[in-house]
Gaussian input, Z-matrix of N, CA and C with variables (Angstrom, degrees):
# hf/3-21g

backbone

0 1
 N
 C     1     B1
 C     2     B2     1     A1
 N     3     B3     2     A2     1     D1
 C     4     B4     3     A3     2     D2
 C     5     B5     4     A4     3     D3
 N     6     B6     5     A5     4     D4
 C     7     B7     6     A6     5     D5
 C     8     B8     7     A7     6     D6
 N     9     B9     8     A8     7     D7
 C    10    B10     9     A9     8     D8
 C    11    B11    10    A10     9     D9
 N    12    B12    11    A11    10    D10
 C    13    B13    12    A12    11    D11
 C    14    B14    13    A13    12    D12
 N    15    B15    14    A14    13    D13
 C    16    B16    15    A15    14    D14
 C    17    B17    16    A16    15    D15
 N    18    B18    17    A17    16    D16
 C    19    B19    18    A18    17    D17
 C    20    B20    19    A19    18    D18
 N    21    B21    20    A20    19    D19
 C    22    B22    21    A21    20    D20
 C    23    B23    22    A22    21    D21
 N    24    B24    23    A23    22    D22
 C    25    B25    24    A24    23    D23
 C    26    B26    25    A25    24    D24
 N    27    B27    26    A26    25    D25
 C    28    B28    27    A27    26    D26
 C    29    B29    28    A28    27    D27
 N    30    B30    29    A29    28    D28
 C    31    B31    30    A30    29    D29
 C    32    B32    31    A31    30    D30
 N    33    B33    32    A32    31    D31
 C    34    B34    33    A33    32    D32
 C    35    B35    34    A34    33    D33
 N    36    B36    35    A35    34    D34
 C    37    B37    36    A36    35    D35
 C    38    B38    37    A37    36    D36
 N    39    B39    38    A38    37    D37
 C    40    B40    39    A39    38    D38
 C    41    B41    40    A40    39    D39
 N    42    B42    41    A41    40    D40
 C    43    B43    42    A42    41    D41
 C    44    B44    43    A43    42    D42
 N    45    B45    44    A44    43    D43
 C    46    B46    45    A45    44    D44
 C    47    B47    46    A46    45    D45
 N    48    B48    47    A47    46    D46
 C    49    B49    48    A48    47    D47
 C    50    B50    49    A49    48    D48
 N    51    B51    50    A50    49    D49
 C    52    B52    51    A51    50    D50
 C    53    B53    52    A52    51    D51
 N    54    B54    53    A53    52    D52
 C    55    B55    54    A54    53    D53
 C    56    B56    55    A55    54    D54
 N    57    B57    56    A56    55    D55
 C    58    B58    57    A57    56    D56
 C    59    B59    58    A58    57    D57
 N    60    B60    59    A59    58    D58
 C    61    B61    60    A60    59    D59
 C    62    B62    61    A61    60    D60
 N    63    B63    62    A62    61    D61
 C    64    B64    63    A63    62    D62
 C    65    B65    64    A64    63    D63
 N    66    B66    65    A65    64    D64
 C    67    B67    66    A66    65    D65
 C    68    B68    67    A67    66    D66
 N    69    B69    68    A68    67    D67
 C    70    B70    69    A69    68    D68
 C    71    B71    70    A70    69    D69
 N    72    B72    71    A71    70    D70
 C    73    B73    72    A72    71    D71
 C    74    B74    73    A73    72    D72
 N    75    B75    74    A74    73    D73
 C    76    B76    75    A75    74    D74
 C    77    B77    76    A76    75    D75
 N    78    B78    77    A77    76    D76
 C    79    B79    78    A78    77    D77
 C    80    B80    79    A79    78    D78
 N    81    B81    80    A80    79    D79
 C    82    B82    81    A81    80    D80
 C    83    B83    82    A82    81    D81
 N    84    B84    83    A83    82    D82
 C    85    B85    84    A84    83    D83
 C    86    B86    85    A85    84    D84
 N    87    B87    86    A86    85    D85
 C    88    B88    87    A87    86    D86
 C    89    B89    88    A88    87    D87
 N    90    B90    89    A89    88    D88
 C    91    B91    90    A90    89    D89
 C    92    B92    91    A91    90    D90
 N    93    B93    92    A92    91    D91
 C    94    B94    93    A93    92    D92
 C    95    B95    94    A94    93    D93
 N    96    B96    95    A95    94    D94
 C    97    B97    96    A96    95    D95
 C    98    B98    97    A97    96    D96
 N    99    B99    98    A98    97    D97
 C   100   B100    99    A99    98    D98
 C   101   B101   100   A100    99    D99
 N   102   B102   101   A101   100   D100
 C   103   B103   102   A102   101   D101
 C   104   B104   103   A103   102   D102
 N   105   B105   104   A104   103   D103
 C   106   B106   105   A105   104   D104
 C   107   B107   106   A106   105   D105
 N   108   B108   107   A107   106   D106
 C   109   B109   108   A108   107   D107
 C   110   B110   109   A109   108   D108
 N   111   B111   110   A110   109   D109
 C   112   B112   111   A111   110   D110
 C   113   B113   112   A112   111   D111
 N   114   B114   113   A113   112   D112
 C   115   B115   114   A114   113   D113
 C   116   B116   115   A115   114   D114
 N   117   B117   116   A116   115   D115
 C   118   B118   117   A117   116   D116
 C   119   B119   118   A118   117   D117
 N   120   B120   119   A119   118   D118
 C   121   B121   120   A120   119   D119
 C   122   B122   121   A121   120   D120
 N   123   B123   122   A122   121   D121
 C   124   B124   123   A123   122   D122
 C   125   B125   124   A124   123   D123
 N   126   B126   125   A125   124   D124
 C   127   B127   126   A126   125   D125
 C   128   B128   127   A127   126   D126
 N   129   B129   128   A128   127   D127
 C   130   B130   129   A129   128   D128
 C   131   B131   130   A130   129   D129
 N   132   B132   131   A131   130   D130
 C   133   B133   132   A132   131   D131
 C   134   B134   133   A133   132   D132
 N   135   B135   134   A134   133   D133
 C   136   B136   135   A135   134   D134
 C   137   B137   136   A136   135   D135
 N   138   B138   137   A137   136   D136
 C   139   B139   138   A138   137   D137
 C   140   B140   139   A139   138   D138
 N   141   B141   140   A140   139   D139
 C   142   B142   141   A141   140   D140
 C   143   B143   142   A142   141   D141
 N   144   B144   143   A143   142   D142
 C   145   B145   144   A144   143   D143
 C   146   B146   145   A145   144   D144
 N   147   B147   146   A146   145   D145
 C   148   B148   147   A147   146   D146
 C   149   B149   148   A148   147   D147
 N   150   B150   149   A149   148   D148
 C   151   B151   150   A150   149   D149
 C   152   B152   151   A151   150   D150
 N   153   B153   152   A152   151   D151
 C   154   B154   153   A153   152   D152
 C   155   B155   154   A154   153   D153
 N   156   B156   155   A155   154   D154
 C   157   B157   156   A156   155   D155
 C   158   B158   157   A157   156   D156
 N   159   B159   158   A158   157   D157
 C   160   B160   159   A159   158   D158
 C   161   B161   160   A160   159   D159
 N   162   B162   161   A161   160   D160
 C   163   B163   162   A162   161   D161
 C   164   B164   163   A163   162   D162
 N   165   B165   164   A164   163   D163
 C   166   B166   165   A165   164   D164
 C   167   B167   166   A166   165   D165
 N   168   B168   167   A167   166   D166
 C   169   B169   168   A168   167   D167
 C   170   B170   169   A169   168   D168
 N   171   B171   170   A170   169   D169
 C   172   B172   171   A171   170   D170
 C   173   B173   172   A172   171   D171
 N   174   B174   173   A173   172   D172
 C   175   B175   174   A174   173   D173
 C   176   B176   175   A175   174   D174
 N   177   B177   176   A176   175   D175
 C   178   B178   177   A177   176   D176
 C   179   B179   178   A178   177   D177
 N   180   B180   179   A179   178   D178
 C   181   B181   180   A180   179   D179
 C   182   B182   181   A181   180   D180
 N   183   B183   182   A182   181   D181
 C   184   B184   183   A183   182   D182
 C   185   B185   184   A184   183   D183
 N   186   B186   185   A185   184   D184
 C   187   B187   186   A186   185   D185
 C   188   B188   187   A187   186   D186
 N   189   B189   188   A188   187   D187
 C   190   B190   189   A189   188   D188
 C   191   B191   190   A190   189   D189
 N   192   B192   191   A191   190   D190
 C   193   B193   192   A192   191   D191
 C   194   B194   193   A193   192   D192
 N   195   B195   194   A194   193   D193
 C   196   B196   195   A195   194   D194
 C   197   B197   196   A196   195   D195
 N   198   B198   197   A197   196   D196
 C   199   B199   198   A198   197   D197
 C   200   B200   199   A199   198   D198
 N   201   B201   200   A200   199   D199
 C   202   B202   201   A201   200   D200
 C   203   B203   202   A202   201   D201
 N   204   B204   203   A203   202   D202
 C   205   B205   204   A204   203   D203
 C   206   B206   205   A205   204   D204
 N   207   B207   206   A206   205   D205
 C   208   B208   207   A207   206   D206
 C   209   B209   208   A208   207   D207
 N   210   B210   209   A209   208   D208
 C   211   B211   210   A210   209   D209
 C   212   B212   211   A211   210   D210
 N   213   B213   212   A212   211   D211
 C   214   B214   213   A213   212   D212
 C   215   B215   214   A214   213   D213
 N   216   B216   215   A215   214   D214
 C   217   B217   216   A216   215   D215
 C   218   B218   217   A217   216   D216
 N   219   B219   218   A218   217   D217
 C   220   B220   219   A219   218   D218
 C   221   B221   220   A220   219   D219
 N   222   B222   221   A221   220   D220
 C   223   B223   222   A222   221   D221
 C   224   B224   223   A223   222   D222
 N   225   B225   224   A224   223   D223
 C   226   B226   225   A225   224   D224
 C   227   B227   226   A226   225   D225
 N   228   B228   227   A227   226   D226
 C   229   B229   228   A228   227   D227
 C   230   B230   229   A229   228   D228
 N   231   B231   230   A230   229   D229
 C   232   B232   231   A231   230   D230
 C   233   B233   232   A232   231   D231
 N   234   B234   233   A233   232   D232
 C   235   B235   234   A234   233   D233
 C   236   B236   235   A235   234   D234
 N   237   B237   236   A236   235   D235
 C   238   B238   237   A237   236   D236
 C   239   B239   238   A238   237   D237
 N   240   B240   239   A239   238   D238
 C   241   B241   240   A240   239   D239
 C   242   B242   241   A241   240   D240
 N   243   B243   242   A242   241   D241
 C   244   B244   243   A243   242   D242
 C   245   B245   244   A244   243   D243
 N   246   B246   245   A245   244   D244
 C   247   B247   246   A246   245   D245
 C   248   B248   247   A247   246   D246
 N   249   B249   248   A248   247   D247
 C   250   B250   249   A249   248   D248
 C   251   B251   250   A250   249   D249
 N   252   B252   251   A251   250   D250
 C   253   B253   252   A252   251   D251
 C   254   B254   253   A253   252   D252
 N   255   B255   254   A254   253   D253
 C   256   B256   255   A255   254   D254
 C   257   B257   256   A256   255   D255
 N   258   B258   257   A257   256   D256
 C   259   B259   258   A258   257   D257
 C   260   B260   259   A259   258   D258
 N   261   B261   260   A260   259   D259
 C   262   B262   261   A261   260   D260
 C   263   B263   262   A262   261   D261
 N   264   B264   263   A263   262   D262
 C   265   B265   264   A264   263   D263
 C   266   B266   265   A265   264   D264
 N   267   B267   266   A266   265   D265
 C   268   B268   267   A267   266   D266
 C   269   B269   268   A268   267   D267
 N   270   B270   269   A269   268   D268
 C   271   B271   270   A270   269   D269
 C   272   B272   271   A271   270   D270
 N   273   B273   272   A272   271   D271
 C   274   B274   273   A273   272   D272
 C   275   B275   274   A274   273   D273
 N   276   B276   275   A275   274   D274
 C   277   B277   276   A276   275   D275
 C   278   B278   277   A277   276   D276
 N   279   B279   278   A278   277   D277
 C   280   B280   279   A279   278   D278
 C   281   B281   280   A280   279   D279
 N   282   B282   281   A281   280   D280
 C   283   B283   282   A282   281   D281
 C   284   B284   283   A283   282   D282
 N   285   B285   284   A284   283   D283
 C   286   B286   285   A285   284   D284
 C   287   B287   286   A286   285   D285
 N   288   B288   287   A287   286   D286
 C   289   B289   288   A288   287   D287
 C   290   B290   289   A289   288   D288
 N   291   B291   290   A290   289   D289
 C   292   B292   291   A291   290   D290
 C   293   B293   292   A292   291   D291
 N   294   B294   293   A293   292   D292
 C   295   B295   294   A294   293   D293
 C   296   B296   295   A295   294   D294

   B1=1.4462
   B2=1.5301
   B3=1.3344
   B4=1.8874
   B5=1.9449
   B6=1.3798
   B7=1.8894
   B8=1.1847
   B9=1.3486
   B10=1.6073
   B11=1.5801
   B12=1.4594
   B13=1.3793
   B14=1.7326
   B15=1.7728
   B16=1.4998
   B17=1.3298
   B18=1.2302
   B19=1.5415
   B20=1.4905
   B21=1.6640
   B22=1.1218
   B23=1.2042
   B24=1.6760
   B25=1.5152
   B26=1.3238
   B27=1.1637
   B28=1.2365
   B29=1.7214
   B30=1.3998
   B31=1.8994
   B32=1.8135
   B33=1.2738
   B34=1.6843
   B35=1.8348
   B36=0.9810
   B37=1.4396
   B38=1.9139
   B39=1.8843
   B40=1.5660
   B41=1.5435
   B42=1.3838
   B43=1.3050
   B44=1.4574
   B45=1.4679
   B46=1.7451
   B47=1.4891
   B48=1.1935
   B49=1.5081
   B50=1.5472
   B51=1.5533
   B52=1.5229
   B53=1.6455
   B54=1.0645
   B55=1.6370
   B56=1.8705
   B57=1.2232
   B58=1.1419
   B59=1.6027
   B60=1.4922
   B61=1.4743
   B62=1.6976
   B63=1.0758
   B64=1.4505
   B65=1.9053
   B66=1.2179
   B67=1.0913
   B68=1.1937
   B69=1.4762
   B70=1.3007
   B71=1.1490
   B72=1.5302
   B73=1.4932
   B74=1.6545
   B75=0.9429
   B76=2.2356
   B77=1.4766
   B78=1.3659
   B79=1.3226
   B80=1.5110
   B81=1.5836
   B82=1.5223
   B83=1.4336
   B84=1.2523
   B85=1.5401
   B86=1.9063
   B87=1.4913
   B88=1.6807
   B89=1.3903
   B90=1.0521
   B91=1.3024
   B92=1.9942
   B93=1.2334
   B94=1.6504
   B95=1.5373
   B96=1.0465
   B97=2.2300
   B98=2.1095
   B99=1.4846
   B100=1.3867
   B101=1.9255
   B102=1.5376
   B103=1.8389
   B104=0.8381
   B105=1.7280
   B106=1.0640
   B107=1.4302
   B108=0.8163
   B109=1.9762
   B110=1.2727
   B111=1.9000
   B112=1.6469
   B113=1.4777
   B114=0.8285
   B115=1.3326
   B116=1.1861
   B117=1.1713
   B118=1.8068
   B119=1.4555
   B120=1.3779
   B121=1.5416
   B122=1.8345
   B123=1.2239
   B124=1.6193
   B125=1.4572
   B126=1.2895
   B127=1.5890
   B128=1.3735
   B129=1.1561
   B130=1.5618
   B131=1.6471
   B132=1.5647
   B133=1.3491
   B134=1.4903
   B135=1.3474
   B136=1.9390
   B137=1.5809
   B138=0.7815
   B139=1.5680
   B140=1.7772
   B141=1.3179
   B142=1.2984
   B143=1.8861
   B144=0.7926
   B145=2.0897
   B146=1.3767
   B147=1.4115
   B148=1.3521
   B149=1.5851
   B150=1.2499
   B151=1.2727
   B152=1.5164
   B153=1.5651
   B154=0.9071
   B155=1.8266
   B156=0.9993
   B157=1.7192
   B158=1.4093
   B159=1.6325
   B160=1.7894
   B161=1.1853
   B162=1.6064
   B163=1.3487
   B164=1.7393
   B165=1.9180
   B166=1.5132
   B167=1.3703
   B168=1.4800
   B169=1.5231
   B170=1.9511
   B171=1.2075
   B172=1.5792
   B173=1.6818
   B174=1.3915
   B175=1.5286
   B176=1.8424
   B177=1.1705
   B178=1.6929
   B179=1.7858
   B180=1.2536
   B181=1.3484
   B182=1.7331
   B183=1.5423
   B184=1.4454
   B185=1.6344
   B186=1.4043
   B187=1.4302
   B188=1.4914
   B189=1.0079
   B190=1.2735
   B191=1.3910
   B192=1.7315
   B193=1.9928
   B194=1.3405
   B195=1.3901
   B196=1.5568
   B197=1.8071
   B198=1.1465
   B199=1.3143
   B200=1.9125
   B201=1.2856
   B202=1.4705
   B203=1.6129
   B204=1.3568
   B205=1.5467
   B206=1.0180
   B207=0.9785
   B208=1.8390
   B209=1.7521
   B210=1.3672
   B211=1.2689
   B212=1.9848
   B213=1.3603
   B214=1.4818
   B215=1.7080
   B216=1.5028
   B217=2.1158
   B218=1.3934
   B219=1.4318
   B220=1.3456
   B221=1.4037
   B222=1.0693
   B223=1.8159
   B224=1.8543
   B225=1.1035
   B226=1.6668
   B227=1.6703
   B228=1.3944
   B229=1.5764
   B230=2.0978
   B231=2.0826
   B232=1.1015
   B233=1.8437
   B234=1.7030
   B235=2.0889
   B236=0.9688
   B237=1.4915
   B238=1.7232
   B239=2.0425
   B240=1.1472
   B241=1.2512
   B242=1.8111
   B243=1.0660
   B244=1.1233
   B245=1.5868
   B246=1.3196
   B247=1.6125
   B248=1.9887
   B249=1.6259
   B250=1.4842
   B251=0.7679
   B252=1.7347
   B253=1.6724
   B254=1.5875
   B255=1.1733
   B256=1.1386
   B257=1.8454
   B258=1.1983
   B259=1.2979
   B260=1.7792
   B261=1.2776
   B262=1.1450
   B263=1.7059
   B264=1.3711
   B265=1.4026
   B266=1.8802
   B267=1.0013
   B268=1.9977
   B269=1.3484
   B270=1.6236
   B271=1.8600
   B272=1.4021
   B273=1.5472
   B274=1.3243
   B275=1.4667
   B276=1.5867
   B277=1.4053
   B278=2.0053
   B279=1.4344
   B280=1.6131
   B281=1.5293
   B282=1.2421
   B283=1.7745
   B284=1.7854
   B285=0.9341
   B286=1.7658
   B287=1.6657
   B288=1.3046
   B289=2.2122
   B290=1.2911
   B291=1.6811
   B292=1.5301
   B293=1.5300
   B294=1.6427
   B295=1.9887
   B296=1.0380
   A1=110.79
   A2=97.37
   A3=94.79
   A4=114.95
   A5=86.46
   A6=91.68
   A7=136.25
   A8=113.49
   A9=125.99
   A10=86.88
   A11=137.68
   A12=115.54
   A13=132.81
   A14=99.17
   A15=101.39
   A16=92.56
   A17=137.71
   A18=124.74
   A19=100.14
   A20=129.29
   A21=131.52
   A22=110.03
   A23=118.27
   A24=111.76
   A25=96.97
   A26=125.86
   A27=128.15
   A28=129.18
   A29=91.83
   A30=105.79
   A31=121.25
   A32=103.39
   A33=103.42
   A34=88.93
   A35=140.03
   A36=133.48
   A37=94.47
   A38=107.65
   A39=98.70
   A40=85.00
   A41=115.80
   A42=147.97
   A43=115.59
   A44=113.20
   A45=111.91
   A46=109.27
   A47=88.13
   A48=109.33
   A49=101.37
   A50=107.53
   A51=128.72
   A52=99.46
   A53=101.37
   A54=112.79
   A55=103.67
   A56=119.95
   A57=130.43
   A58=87.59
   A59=138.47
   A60=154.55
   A61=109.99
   A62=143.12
   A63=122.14
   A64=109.81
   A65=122.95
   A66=158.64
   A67=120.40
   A68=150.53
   A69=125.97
   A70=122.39
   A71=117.15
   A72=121.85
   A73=103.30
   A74=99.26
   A75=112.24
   A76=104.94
   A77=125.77
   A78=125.67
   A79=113.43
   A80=109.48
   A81=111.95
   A82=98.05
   A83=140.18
   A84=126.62
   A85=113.89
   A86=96.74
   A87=95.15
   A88=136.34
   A89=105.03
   A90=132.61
   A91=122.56
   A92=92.13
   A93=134.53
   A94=98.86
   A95=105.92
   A96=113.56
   A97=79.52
   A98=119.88
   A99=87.55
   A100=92.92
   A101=104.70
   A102=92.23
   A103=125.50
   A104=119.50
   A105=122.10
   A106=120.95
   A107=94.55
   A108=103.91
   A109=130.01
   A110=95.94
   A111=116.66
   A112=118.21
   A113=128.64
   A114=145.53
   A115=90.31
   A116=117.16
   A117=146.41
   A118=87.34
   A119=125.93
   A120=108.74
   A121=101.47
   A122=109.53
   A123=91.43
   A124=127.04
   A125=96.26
   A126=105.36
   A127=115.39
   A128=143.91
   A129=141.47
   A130=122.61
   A131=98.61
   A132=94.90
   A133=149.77
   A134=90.95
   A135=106.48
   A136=107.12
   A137=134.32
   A138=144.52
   A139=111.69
   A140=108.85
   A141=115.87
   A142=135.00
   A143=86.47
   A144=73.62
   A145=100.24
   A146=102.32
   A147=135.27
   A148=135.14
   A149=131.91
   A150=123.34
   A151=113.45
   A152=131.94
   A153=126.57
   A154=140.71
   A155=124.81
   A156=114.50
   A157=83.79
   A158=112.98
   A159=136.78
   A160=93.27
   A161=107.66
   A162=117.15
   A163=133.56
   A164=82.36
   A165=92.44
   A166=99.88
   A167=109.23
   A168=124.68
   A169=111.05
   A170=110.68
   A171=108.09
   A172=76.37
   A173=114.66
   A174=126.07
   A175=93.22
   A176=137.69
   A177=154.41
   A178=100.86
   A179=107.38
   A180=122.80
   A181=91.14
   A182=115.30
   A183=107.75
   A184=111.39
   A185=132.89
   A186=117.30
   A187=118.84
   A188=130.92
   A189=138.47
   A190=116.86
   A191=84.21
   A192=79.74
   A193=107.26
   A194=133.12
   A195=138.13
   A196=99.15
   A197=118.95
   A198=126.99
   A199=91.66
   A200=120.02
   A201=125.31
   A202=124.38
   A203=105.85
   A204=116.05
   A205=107.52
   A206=142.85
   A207=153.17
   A208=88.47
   A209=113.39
   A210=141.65
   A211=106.85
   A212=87.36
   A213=94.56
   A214=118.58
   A215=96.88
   A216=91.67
   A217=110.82
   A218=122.54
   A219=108.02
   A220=106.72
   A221=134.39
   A222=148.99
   A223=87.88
   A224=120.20
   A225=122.54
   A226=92.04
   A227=122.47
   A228=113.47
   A229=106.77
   A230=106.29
   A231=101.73
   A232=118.74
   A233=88.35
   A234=97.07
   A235=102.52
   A236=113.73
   A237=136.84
   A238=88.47
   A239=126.86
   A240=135.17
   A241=101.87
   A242=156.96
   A243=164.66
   A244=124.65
   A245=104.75
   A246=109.22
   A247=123.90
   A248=96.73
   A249=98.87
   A250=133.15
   A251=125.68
   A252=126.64
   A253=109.37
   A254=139.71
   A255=146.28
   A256=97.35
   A257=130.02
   A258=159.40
   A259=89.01
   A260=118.37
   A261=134.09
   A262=114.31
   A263=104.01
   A264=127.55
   A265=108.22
   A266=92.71
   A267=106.80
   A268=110.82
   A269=102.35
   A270=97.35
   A271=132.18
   A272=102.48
   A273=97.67
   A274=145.96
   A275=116.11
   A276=138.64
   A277=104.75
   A278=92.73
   A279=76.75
   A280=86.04
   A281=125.08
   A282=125.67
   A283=86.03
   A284=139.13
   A285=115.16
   A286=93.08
   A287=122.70
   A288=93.77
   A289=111.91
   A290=115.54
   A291=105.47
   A292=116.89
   A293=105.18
   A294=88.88
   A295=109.18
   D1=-42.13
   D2=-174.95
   D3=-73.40
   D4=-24.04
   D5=157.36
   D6=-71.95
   D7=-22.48
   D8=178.35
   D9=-89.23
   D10=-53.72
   D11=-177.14
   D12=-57.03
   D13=-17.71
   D14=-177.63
   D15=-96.30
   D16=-11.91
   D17=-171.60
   D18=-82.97
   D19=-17.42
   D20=-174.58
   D21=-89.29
   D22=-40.59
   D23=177.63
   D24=-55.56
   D25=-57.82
   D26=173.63
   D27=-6.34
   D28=-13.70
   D29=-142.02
   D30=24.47
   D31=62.83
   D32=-162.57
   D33=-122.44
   D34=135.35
   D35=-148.12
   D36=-92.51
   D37=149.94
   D38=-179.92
   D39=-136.61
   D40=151.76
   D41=143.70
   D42=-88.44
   D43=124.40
   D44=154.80
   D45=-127.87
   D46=136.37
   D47=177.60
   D48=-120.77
   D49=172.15
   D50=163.39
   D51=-59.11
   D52=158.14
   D53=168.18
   D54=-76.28
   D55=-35.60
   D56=-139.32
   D57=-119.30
   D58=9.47
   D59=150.13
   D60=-26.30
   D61=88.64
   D62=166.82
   D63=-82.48
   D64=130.33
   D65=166.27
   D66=-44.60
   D67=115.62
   D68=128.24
   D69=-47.26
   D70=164.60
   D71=173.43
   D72=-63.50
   D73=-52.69
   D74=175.52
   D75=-43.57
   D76=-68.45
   D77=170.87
   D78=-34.92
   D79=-62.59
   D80=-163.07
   D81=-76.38
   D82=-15.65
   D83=169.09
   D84=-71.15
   D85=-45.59
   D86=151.53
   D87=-32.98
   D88=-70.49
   D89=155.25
   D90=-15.48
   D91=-72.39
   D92=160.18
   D93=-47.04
   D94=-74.67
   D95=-167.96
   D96=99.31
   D97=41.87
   D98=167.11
   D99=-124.19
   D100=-170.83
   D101=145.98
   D102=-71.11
   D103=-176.05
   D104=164.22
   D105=-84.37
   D106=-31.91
   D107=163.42
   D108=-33.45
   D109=-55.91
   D110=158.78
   D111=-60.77
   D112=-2.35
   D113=-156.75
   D114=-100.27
   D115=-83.92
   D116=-153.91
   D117=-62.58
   D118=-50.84
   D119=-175.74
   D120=-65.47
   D121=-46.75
   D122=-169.91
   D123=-50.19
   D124=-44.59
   D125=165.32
   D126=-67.15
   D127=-22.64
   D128=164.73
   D129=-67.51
   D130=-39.37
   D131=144.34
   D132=-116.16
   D133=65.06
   D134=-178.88
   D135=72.79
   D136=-26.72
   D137=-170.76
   D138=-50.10
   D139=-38.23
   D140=163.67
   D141=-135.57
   D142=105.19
   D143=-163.16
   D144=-51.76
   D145=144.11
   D146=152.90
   D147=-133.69
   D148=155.92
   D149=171.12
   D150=-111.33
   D151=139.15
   D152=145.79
   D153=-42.92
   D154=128.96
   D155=-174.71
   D156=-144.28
   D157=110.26
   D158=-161.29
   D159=43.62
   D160=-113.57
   D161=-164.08
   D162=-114.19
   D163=31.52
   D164=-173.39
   D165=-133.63
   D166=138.13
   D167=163.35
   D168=-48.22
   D169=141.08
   D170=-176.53
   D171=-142.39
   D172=145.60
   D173=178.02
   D174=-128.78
   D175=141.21
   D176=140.41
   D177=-41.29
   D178=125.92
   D179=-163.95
   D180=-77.89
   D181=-36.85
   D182=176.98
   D183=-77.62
   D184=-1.46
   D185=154.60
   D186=-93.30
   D187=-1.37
   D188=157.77
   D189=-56.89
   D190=-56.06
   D191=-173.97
   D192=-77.16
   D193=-24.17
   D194=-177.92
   D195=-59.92
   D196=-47.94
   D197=-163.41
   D198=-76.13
   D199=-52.20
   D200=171.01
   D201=-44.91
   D202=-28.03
   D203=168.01
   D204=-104.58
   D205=-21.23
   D206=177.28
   D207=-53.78
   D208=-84.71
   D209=-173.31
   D210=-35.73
   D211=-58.13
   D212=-171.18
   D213=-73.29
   D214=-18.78
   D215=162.20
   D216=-96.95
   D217=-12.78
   D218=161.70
   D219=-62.87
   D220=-48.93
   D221=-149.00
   D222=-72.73
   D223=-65.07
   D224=-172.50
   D225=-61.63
   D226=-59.44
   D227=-153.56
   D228=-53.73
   D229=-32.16
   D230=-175.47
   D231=-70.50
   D232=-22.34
   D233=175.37
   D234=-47.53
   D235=-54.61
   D236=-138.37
   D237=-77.50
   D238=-49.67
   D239=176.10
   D240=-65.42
   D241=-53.24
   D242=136.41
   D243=-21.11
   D244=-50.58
   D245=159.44
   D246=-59.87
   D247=-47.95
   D248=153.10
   D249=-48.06
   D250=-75.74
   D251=156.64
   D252=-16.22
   D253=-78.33
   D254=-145.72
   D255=-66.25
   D256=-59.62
   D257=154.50
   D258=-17.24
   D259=-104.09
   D260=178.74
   D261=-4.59
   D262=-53.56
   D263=-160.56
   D264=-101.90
   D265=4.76
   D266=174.23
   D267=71.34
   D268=15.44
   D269=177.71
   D270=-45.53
   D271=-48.26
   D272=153.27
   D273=-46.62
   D274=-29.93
   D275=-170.61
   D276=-77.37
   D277=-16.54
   D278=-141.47
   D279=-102.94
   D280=18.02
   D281=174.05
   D282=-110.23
   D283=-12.31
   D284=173.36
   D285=-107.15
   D286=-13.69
   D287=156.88
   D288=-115.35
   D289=37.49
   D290=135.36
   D291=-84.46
   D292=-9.56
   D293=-178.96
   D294=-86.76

């Protein structure tokens, strides 16, 4: 609870669900910010568990978000690696002596 309140001061947007939530693929691409398409491949190839129920993919609302934070400290750790690089190499420096 006290994480969903700093992620809000934050103004950074939160979803809560049940732990125990099953998913559409549509929902969990929501969820994601991807398609559902992207979706359907991740889960087709191991990338995200899901279960079938007949003839529809159902994903656990807590592997969504595991896979959603999974994703999102790789995504900052590669900035954070990229901002260095750039840093290192005077990237920053070299757009104020082109004016």
């Amino acid at each position: 609870m006290y994480h969903a309140a700093a992620l809000l001061a934050e103004g950074r947007p939160v979803t809560v669900l049940p732990d125990e939530e099953m998913l559409s693929t549509q929902a969990a691409a929501d969820i994601l910010n991807v398609s559902r398409q992207y979706l359907v491949r991740l889960v087709d190839n191991g990338e995200l568990p899901a279960e079938k129920v007949g003839s529809h993919r159902r994903l656990r609302a807590t592997d969504v978000a595991a896979f959603k934070a999974a994703r999102d400290a790789k995504r900052s750790s590669a900035l954070d690696r990229l901002t260095s690089l750039s840093e290192d190499v005077g990237g920053y420096e070299l757009e104020s002596k082109r004016r």
